[in-house]
N, CA, C and O atoms as CSV, one atom per row, in Angstrom:
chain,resi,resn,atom,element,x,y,z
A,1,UNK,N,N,34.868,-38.227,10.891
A,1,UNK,CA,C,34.933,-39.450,11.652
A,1,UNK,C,C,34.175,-40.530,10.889
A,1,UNK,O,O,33.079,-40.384,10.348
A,2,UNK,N,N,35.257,-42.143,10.939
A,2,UNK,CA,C,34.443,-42.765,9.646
A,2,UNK,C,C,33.967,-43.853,10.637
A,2,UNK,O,O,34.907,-44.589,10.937
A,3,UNK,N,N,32.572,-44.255,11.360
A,3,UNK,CA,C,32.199,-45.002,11.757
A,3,UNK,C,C,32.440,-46.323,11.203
A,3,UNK,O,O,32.290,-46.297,9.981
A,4,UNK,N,N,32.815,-47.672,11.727
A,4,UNK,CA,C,33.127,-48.515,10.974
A,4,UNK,C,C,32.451,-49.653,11.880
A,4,UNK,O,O,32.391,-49.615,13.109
A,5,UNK,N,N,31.932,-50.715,11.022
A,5,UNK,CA,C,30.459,-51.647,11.795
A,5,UNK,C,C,31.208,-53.113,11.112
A,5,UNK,O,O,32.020,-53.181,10.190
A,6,UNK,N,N,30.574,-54.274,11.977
A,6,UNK,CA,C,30.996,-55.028,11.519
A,6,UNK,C,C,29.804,-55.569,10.411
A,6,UNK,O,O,28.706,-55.088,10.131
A,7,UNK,N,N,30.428,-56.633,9.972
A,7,UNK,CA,C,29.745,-56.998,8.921
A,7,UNK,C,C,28.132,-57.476,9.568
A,7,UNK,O,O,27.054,-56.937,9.320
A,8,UNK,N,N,28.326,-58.312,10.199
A,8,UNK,CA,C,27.299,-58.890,10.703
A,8,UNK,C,C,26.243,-57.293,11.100
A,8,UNK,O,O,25.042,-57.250,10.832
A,9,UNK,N,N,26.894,-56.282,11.666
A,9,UNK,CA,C,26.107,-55.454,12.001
A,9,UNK,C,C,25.149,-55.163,10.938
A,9,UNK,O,O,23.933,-55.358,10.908
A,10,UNK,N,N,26.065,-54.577,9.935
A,10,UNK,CA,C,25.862,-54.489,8.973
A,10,UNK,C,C,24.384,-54.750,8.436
A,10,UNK,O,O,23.397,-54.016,8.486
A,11,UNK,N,N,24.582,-56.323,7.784
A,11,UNK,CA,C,23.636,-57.014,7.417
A,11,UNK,C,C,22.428,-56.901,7.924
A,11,UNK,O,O,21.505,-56.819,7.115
A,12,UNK,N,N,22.083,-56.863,9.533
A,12,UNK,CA,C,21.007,-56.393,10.695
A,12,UNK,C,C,20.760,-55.181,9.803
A,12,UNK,O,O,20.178,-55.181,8.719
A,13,UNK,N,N,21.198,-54.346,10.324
A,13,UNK,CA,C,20.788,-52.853,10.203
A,13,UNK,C,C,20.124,-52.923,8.754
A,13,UNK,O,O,18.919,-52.676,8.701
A,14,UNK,N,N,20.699,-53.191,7.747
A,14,UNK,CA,C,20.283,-53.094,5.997
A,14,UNK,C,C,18.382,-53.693,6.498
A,14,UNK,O,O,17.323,-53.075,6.383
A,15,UNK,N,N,18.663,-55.107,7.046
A,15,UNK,CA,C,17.395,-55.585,7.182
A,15,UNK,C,C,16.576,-54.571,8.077
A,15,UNK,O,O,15.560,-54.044,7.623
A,16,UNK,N,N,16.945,-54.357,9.111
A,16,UNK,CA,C,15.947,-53.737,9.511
A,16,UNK,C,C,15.541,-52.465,8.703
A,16,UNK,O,O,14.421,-51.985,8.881
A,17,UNK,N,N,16.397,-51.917,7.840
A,17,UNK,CA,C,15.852,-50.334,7.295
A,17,UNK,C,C,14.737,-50.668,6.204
A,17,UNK,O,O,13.646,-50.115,6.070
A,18,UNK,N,N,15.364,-51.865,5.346
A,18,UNK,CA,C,14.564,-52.901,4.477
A,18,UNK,C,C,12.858,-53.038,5.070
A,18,UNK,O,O,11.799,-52.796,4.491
A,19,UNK,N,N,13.096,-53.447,6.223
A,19,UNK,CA,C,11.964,-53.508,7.040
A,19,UNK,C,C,11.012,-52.493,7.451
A,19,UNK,O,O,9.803,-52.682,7.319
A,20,UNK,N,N,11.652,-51.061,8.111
A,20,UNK,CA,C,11.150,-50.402,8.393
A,20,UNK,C,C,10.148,-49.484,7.044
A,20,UNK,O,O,9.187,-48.777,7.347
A,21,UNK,N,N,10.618,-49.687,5.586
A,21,UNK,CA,C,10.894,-49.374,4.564
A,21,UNK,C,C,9.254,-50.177,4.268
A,21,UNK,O,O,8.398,-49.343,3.971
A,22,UNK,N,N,8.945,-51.056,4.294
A,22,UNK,CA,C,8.164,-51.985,3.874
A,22,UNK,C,C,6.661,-51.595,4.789
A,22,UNK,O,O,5.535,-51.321,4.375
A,23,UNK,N,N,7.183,-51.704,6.109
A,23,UNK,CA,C,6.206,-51.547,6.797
A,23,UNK,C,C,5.659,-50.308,7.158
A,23,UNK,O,O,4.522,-50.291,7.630
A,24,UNK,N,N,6.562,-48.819,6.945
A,24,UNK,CA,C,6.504,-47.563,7.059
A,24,UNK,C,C,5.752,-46.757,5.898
A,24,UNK,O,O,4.823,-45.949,5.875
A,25,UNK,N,N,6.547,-47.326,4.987
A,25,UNK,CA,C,6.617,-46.267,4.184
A,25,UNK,C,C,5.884,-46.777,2.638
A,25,UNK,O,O,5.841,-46.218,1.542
A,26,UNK,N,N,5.399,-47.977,3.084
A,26,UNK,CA,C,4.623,-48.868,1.747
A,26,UNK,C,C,5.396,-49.035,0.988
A,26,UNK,O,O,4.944,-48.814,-0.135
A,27,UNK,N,N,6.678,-49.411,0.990
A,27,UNK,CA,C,7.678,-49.552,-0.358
A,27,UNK,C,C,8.767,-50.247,-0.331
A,27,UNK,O,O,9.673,-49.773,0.354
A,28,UNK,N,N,8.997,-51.423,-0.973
A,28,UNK,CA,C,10.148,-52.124,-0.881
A,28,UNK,C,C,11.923,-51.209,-1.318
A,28,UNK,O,O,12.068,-50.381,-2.218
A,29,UNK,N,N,12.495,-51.469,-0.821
A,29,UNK,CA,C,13.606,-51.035,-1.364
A,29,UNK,C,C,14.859,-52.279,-0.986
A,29,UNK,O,O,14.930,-52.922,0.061
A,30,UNK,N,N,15.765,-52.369,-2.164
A,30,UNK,CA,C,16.733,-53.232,-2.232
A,30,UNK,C,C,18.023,-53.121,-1.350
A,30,UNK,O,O,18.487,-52.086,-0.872
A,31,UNK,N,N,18.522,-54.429,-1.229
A,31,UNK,CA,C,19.658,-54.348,-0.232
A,31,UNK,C,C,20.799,-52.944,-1.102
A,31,UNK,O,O,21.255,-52.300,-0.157
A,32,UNK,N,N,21.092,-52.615,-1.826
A,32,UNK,CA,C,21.528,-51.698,-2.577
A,32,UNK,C,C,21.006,-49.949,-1.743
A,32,UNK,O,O,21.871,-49.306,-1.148
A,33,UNK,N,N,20.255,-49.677,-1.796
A,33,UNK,CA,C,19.637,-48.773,-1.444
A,33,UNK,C,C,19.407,-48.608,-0.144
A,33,UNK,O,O,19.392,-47.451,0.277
A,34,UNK,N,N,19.185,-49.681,0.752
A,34,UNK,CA,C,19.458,-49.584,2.113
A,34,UNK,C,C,20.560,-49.806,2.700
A,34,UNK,O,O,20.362,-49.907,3.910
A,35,UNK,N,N,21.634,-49.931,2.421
A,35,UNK,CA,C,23.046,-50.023,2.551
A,35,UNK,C,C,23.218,-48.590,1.930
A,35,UNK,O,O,23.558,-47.749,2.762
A,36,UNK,N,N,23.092,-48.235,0.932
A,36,UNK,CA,C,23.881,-46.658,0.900
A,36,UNK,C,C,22.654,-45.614,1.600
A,36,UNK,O,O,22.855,-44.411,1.434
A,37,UNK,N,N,21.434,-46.005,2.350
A,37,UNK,CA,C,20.957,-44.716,3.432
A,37,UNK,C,C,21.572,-45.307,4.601
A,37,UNK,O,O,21.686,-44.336,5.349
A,38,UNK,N,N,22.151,-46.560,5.359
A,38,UNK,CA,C,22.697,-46.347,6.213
A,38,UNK,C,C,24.140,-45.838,6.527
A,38,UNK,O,O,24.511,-45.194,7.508
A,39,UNK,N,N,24.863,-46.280,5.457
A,39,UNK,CA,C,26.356,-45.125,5.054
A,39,UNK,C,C,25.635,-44.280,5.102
A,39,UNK,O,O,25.248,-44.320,6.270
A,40,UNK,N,N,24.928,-43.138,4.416
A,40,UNK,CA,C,24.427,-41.757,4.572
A,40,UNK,C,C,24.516,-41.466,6.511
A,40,UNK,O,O,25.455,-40.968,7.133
A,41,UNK,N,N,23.191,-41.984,7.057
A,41,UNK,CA,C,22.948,-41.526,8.013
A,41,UNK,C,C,24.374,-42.219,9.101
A,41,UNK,O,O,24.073,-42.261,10.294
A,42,UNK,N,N,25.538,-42.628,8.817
A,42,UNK,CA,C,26.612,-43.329,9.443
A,42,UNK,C,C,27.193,-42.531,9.381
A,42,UNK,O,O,27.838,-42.270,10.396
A,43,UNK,N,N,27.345,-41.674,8.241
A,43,UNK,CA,C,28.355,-40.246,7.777
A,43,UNK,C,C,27.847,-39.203,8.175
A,43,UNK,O,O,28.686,-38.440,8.653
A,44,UNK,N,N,26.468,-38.703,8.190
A,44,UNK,CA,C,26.095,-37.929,8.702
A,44,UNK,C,C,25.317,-37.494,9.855
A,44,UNK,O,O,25.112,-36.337,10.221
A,45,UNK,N,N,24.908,-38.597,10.381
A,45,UNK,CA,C,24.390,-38.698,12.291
A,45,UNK,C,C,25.242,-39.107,12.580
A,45,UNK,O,O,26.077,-38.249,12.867
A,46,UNK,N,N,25.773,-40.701,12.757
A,46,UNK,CA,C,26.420,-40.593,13.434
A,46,UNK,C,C,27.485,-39.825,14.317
A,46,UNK,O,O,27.448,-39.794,15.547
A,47,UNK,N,N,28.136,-39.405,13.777
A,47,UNK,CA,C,28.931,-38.405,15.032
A,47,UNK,C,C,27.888,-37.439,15.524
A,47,UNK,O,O,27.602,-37.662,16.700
A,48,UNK,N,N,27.470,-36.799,15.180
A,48,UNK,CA,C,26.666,-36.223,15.851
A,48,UNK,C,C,26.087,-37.050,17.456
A,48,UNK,O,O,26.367,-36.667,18.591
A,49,UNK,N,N,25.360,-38.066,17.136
A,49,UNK,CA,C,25.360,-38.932,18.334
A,49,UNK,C,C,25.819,-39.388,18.890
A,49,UNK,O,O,25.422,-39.856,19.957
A,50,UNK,N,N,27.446,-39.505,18.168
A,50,UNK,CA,C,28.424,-40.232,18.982
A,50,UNK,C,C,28.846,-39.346,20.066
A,50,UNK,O,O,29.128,-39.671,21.219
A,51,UNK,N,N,28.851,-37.704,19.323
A,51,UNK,CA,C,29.369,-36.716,19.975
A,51,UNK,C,C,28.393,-36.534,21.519
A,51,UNK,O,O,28.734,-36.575,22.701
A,52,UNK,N,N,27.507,-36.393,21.073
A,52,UNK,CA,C,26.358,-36.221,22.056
A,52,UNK,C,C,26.331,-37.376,23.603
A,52,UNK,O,O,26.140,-37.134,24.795
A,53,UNK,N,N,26.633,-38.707,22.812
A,53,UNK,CA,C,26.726,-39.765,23.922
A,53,UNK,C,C,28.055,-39.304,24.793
A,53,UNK,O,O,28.183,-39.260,26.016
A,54,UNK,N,N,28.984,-38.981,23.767
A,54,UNK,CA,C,30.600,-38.935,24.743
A,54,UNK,C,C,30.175,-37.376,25.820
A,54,UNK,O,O,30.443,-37.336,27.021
A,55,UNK,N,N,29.580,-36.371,25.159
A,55,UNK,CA,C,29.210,-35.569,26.128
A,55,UNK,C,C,28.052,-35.708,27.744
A,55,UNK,O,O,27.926,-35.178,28.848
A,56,UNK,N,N,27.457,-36.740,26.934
A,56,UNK,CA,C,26.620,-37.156,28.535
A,56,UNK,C,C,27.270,-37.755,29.447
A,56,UNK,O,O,26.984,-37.549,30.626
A,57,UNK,N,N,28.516,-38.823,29.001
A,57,UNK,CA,C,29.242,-39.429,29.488
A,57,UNK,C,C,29.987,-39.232,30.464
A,57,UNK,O,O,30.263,-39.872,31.479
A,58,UNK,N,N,30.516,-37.506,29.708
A,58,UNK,CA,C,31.199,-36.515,30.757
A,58,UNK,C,C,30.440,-36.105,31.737
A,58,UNK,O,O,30.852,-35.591,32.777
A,59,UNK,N,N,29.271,-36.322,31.436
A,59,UNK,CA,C,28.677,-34.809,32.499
A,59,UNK,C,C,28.173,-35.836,33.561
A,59,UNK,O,O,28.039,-35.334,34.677
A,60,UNK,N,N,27.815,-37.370,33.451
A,60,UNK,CA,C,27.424,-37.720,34.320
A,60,UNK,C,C,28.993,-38.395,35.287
A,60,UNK,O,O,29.047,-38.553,36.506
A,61,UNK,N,N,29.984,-38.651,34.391
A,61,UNK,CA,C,31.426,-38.812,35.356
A,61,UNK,C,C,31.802,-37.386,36.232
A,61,UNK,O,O,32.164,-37.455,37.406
A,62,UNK,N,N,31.676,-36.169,35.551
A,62,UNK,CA,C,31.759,-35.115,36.288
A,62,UNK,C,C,30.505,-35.478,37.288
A,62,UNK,O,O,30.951,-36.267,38.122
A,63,UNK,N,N,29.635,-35.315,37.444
A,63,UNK,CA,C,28.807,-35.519,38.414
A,63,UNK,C,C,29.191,-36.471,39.526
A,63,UNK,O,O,28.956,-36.084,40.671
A,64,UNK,N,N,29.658,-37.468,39.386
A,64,UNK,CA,C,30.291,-38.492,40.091
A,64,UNK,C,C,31.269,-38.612,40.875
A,64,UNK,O,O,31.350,-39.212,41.947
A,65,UNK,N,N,32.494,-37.639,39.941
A,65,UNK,CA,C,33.945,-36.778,40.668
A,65,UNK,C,C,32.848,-36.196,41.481
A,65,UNK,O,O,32.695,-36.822,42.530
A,66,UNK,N,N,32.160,-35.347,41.352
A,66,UNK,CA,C,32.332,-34.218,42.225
A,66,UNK,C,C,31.162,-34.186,43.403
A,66,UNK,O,O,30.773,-33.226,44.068
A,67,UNK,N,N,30.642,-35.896,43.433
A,67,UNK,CA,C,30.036,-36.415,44.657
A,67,UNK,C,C,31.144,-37.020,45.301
A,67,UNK,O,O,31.016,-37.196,46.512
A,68,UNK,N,N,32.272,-37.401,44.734
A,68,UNK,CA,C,33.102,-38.078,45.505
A,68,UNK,C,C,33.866,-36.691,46.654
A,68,UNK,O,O,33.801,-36.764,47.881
A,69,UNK,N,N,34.350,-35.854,46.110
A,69,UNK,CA,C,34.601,-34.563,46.918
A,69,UNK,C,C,33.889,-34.138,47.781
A,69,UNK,O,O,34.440,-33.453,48.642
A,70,UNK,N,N,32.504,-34.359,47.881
A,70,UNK,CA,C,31.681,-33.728,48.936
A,70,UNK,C,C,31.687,-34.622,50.151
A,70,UNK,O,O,30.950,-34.398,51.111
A,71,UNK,N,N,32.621,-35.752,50.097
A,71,UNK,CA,C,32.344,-36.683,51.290
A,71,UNK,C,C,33.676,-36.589,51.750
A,71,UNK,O,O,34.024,-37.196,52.763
């Protein structure tokens, strides 16, 4: 699954990793380098979380069906 962001997202996210990068971890790193760890973690968390959100999703709509039945 190929997560796909808009540009503008994009740009945010680079900055903030840029950021977190600076202020975390004592070390600058270039728009280059924070653009290919957020592809990384886009390719490889993401679904995972996506998966995870669509499963809560269910369980709290199942929950919901099946308050509607008890009335």
């Amino acid at each position: 699954m190929d997560i796909e962001l808009k540009k503008e997202t994009q740009d945010r996210l680079v900055g903030t990793i840029k950021k977190y990068f600076q202020e975390n971890m004592d070390e600058e790193i270039g728009d280059l380098k924070a653009m290919l760890l957020m592809e990384f973690f886009l390719k490889k968390v993401g679904p995972e979380i996506y998966n995870q959100a669509v499963s809560d999703a269910q369980s709290v709509m199942l929950e919901r069906v099946n308050e509607l039945d008890s009335f």
